[in-house]
C-alpha positions as CSV (number, residue, x, y, z in Angstrom):
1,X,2.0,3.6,-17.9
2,X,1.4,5.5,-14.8
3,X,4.2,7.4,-12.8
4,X,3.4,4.8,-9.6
5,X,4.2,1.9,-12.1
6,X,7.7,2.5,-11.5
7,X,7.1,2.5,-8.0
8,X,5.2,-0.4,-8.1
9,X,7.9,-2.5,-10.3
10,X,10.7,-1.5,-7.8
11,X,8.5,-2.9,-4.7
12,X,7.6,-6.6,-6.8
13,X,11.2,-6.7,-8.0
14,X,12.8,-6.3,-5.0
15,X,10.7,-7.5,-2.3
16,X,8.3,-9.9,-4.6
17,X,9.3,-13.0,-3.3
18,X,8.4,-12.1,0.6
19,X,5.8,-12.9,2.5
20,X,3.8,-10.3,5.0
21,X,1.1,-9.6,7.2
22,X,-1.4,-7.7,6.4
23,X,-0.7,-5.9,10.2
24,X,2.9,-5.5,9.0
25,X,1.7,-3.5,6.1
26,X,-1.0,-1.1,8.4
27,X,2.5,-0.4,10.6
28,X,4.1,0.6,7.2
29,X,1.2,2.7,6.1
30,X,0.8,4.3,9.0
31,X,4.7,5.5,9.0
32,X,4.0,6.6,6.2
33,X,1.6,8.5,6.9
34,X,3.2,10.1,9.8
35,X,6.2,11.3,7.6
36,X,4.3,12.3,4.7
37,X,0.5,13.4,6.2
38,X,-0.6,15.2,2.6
39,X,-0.8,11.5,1.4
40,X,-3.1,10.6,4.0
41,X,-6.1,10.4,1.9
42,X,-4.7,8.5,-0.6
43,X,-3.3,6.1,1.7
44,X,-6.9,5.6,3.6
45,X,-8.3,5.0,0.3
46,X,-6.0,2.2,-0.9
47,X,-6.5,0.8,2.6
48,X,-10.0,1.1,2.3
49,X,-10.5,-0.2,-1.0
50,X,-7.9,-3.5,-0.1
51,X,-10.0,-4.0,3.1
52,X,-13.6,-4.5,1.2
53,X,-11.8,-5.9,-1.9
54,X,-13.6,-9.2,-1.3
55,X,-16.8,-7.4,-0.7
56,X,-18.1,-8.0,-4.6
57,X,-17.2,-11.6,-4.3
């Protein structure tokens, strides 16, 4: 198990049975972002990689 797993549990467990946008999520990101900038690379590749996920389709 992975440190983020935790992370990741807490987010499905709490706010699993929502439904978002895939805009509402950028806006997220990019707060993110703004309050943490040394996880800006990680966050642009997780973006990257969900934008082209399809791409092997």
């Amino acid at each position: 198990m992975y440190f983020t797993d935790r992370g990741l549990e807490e987010l499905e467990e709490r706010r699993g049975d929502e439904e978002v946008t895939l805009a509402w999520l950028a806006a997220k990101l990019r707060a993110f972002v703004d309050a943490n900038p040394e996880f800006e690379t990680a966050v642009e590749r997780l973006a990257t990689y969900l934008a082209r996920d399809d791409e092997d389709d």
